[in-house]
C-alpha positions as CSV (number, residue, x, y, z in Angstrom):
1,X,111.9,40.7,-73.3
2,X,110.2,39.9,-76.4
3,X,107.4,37.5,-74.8
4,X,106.9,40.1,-71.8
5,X,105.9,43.0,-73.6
6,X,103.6,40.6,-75.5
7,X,102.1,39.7,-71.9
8,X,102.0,43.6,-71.2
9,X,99.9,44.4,-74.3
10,X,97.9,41.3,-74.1
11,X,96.6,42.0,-70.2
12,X,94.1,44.9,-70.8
13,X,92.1,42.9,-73.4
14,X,92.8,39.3,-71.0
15,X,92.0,42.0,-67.6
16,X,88.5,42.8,-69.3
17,X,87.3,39.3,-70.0
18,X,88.3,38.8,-66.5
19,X,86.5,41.4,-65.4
20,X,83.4,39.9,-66.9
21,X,83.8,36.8,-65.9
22,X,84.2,37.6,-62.6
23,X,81.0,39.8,-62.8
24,X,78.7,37.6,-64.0
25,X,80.5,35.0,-61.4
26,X,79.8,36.9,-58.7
27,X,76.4,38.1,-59.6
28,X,75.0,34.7,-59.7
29,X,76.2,34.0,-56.5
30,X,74.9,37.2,-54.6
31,X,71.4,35.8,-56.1
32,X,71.4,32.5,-54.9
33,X,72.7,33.7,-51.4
34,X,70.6,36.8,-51.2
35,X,67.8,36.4,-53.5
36,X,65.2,34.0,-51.9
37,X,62.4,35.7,-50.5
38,X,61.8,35.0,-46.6
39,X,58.6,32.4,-45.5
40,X,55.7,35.2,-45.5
41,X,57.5,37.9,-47.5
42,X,56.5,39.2,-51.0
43,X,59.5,42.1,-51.4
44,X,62.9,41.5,-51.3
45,X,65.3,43.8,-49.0
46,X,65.2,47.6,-50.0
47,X,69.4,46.7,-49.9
48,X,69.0,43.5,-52.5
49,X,67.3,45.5,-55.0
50,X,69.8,48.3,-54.8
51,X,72.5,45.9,-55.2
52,X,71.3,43.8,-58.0
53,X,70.5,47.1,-60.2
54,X,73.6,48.4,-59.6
55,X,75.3,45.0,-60.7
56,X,72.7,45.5,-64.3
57,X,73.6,48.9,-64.6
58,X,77.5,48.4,-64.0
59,X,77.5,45.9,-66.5
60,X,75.5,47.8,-69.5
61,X,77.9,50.9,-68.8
62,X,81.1,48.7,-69.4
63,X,79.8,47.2,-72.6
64,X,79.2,50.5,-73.3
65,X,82.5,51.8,-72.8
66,X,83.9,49.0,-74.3
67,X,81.2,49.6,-77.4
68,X,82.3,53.3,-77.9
69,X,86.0,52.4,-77.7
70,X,85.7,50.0,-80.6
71,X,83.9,52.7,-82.7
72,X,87.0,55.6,-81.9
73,X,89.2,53.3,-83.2
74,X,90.0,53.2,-86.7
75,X,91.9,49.3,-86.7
76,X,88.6,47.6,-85.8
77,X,87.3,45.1,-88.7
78,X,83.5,45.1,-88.4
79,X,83.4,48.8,-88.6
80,X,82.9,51.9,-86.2
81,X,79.5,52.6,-87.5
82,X,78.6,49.2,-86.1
83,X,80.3,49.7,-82.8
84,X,78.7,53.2,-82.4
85,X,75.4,52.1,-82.7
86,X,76.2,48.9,-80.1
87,X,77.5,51.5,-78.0
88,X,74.3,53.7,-78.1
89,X,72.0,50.4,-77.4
90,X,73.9,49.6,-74.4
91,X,74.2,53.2,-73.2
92,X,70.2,53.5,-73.4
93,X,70.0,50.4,-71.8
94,X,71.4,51.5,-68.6
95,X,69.7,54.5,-68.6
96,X,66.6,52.4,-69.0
97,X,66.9,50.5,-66.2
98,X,68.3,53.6,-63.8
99,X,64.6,55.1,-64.7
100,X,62.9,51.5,-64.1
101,X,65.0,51.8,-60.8
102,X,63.6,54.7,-59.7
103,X,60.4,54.1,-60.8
104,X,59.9,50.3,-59.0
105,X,62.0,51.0,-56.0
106,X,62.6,54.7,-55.0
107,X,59.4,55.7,-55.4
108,X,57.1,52.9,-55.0
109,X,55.5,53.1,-58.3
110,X,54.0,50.3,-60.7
111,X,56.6,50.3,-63.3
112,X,54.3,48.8,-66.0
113,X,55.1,51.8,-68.3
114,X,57.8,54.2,-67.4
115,X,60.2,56.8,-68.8
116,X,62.7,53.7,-68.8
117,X,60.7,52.4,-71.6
118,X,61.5,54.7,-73.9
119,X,65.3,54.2,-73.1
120,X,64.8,50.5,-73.7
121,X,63.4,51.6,-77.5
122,X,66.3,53.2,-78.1
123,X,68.4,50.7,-76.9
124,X,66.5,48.0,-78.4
125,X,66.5,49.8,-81.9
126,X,70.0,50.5,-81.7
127,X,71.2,47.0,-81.0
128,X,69.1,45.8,-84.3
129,X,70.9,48.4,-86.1
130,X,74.1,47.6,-85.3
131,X,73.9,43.7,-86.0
132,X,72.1,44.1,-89.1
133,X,75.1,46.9,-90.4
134,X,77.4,44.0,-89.0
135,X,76.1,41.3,-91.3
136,X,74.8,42.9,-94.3
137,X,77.9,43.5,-95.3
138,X,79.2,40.4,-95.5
139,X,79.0,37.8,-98.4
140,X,76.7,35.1,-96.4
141,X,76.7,32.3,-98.5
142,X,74.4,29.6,-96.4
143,X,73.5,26.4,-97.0
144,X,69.8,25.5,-97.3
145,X,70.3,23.3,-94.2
146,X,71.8,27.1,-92.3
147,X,68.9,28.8,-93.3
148,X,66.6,26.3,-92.2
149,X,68.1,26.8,-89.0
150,X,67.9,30.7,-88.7
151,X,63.9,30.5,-90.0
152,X,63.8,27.4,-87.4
153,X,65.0,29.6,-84.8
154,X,63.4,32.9,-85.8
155,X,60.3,30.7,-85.6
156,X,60.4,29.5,-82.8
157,X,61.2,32.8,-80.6
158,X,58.6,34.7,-82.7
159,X,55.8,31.7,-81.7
160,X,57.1,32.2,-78.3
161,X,57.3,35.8,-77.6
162,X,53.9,36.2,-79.2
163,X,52.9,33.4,-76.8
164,X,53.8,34.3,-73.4
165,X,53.0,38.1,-74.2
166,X,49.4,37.7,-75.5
167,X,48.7,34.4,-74.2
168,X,48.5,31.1,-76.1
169,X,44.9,30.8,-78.4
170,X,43.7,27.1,-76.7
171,X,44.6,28.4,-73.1
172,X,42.5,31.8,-73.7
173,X,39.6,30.4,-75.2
174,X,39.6,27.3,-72.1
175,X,39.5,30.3,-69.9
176,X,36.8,32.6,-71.7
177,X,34.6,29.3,-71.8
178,X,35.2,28.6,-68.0
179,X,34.1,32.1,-67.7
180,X,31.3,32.1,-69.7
181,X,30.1,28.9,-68.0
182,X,30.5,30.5,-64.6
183,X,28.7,33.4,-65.3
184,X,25.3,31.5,-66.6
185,X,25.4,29.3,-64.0
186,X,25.5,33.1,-61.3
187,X,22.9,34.1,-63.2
188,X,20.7,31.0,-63.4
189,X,21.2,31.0,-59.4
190,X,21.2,34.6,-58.9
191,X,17.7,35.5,-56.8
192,X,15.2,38.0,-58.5
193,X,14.2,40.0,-55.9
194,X,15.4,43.4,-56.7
195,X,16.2,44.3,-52.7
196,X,18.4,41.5,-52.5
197,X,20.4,42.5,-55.3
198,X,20.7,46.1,-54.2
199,X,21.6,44.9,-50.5
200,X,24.2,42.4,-52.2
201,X,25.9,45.6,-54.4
202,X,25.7,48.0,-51.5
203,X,29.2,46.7,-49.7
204,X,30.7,47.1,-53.0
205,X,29.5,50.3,-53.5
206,X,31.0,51.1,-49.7
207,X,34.3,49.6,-50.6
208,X,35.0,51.4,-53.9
209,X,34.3,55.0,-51.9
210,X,36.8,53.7,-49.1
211,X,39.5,52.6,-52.0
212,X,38.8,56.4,-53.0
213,X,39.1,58.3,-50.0
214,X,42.0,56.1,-49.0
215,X,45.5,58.4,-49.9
216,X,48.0,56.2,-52.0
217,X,51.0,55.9,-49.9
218,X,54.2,55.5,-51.6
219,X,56.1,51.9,-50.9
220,X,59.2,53.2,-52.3
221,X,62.4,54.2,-50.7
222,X,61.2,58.3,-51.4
223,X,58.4,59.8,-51.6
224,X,57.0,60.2,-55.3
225,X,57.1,63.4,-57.2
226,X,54.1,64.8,-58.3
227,X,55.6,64.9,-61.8
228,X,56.3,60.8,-61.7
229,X,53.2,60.2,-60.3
230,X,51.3,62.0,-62.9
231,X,53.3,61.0,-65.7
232,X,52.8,57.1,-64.3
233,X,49.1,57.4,-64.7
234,X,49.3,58.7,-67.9
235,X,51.4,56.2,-69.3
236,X,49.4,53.7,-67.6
237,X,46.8,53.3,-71.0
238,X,49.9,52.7,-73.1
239,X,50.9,49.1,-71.0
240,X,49.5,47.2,-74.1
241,X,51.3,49.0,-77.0
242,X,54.1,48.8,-75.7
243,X,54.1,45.2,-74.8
244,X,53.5,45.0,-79.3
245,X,56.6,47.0,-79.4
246,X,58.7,44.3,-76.9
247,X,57.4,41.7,-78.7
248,X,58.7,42.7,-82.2
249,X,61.6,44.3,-81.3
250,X,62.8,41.3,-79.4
251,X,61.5,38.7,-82.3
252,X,64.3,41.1,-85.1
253,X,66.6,40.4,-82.4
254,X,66.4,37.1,-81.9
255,X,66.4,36.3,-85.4
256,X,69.5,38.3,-86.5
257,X,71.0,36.7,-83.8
258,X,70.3,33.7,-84.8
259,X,71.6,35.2,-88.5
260,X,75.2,35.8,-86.5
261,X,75.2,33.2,-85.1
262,X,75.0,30.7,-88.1
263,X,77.0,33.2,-90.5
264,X,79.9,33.7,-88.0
265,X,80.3,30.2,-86.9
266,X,83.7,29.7,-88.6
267,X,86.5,32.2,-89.2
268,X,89.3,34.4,-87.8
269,X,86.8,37.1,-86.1
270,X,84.0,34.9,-85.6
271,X,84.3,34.5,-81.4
272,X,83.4,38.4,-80.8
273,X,80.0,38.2,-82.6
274,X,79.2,34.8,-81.6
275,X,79.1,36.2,-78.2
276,X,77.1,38.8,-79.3
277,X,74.8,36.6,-80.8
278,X,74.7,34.8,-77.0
279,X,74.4,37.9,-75.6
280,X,70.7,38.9,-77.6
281,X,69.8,35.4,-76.6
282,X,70.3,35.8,-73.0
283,X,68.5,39.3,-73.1
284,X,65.9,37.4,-75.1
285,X,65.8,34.6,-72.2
286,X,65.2,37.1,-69.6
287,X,62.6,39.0,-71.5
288,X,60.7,36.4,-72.3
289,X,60.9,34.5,-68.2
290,X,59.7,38.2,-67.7
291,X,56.6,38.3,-70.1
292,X,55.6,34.8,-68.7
293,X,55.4,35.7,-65.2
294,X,53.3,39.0,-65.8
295,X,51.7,40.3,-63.3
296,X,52.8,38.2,-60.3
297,X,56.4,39.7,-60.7
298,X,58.6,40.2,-58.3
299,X,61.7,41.9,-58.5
300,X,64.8,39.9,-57.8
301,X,64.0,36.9,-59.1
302,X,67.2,34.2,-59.9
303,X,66.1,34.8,-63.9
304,X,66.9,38.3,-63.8
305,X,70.6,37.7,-63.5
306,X,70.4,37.0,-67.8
307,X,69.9,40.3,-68.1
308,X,73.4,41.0,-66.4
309,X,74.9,38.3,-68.3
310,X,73.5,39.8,-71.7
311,X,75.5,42.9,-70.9
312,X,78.8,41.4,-70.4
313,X,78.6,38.9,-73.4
314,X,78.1,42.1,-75.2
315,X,81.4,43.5,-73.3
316,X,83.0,40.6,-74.0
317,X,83.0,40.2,-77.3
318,X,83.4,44.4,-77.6
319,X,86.7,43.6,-75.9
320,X,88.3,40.6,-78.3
321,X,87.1,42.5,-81.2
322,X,89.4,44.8,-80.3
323,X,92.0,42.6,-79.9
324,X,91.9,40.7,-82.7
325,X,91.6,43.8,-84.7
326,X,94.9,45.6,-83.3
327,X,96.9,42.2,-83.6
328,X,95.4,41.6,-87.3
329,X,96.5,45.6,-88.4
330,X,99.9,44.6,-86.4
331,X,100.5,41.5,-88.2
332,X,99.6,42.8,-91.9
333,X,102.3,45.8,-91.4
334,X,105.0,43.4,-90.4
335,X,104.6,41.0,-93.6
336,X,104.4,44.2,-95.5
């Protein structure tokens, strides 16, 4: 009787890592079978891309849940506050992506800068919040050889972030010099005659007034609002702040992860936030595959599945911090 209804109150919290598990499971699998792009193709199936958001978006609202449910509850050890504000970042990050959703693949638009962005601040914000009121806190007591590793790590993802988002300094100055190169030697060969340069411009001048004239059709699943359409051009001129913002928000995060990861390496209630700490890394992962590639992106890709996976670390451990905490408030009443 006695071991039963420990199974009973044990299966919510072992049902939820299943849950995940299975998840993230079965979303690597739907894109390996259904993500490769077809021989002559450069979308993916309106169907795929509905599918694989809805797996993202799934996953962020459960760690949300899971986030919110930890700050309601008055046993849990790291503290609602902290919860609460895990709870907001994942809750902004679905809402994030449902605008970058609708932005990309309802209507067709260039999702560069979107109202999705803004979410993804939040969310971003939120998340450093809530790690930092998680560690502060506690007495870390580090040896030098600890700290060397978070400052290695922190390093290393700030060198990289700043690398793939704003290129690296040898590889941009090769390419200005190439360029430079190639334009003297245009202009060494270029002919002077003045007719033969207007003649040369003229087809250009022909194609800019076609590009004009031409309406923008809409390659999305609806046609665009006037409002998103209008508020897509004017966020257009904000693409490179924004990209600043990325970069810094996801170098804080991948250094107070690394922080977590190092302070919470040992001890009773260290598993939930060393997943946590996984889960900004694989968040991290994905943004950075996703700075790199740039312009030639294409949604669906086999990368994008760390996003997913960052969501349901962050459910994961949401869920044993629960369970530790409820067992650990048990236990203390009995021996009292």
């Amino acid at each position: 009787m006695t071991q039963s209804s420990k199974a009973a109150k044990s299966s919510p919290g072992q049902s939820t890592l299943m849950l995940c598990l299975g998840w993230g499971i079965g979303s690597i699998i739907f894109f390996l079978l259904f993500g490769a792009l077809a021989p002559g193709e450069d979308s993916r199936a309106d169907w795929f891309l509905i599918s694989i958001n809805f797996l993202e978006i799934f996953a962020f609202l459960l760690a949300a849940l899971l986030c919110f449910r930890n700050s309601g509850s008055s046993q849990i050890i790291s503290g609602r506050t902290v919860w609460f504000a895990l709870g907001i970042g994942m809750a902004a990050y679905a809402a994030g992506t449902v605008f970058f959703f609708l932005w990309g693949t309802v209507w067709g638009l260039d999702p560069a800068v979107s109202m999705g962005d803004g979410f993804y601040f939040i969310s971003y914000i939120a998340m450093v919040v809530g790690m930092l009121l998680a560690a502060l806190p506690r007495r870390i007591d580090l040896s030098l050889s600890q700290w060397g590793t978070i400052l290695a790590i922190g390093a290393a993802g700030i060198i990289l972030a700043c690398g793939l988002n704003f290129g690296w300094p040898s590889v941009s100055a090769q390419i200005w010099i190439q360029s430079a190169m190639a334009a003297e030697i245009r202009l060494a060969q270029a002919p002077p005659d003045a007719a033969v340069v207007e003649e040369a411009a003229a087809p250009v001048v022909e194609e800019a007034v076609d590009a004009a004239v031409e309406p923008e059709v809409s390659g999305g699943l609806l046609p665009t609002p006037g409002w998103a359409q209008a508020l897509d051009d004017a966020l257009e001129q904000f693409a490179e702040p924004v990209a600043l913002i990325y970069v810094m928000l996801d170098c804080f995060l991948v250094v107070i992860a690394a922080a977590l990861l190092v302070a919470f390496w040992e001890g009773r209630f260290s598993q939930s936030w060393k997943l946590i700490a996984i889960a900004t890394f694989c968040l991290y992962i994905a943004d950075m595959v996703f700075a790199a590639v740039g312009d030639s992106y294409v949604e669906g890709e086999l990368w994008e599945v760390f996003w997913i996976l960052s969501a349901l670390f962050f459910a994961a451990g949401a869920a044993i911090e629960y369970n530790v905490s409820r067992r650990s408030r048990r236990g203390s009443r009995r021996r009292a």
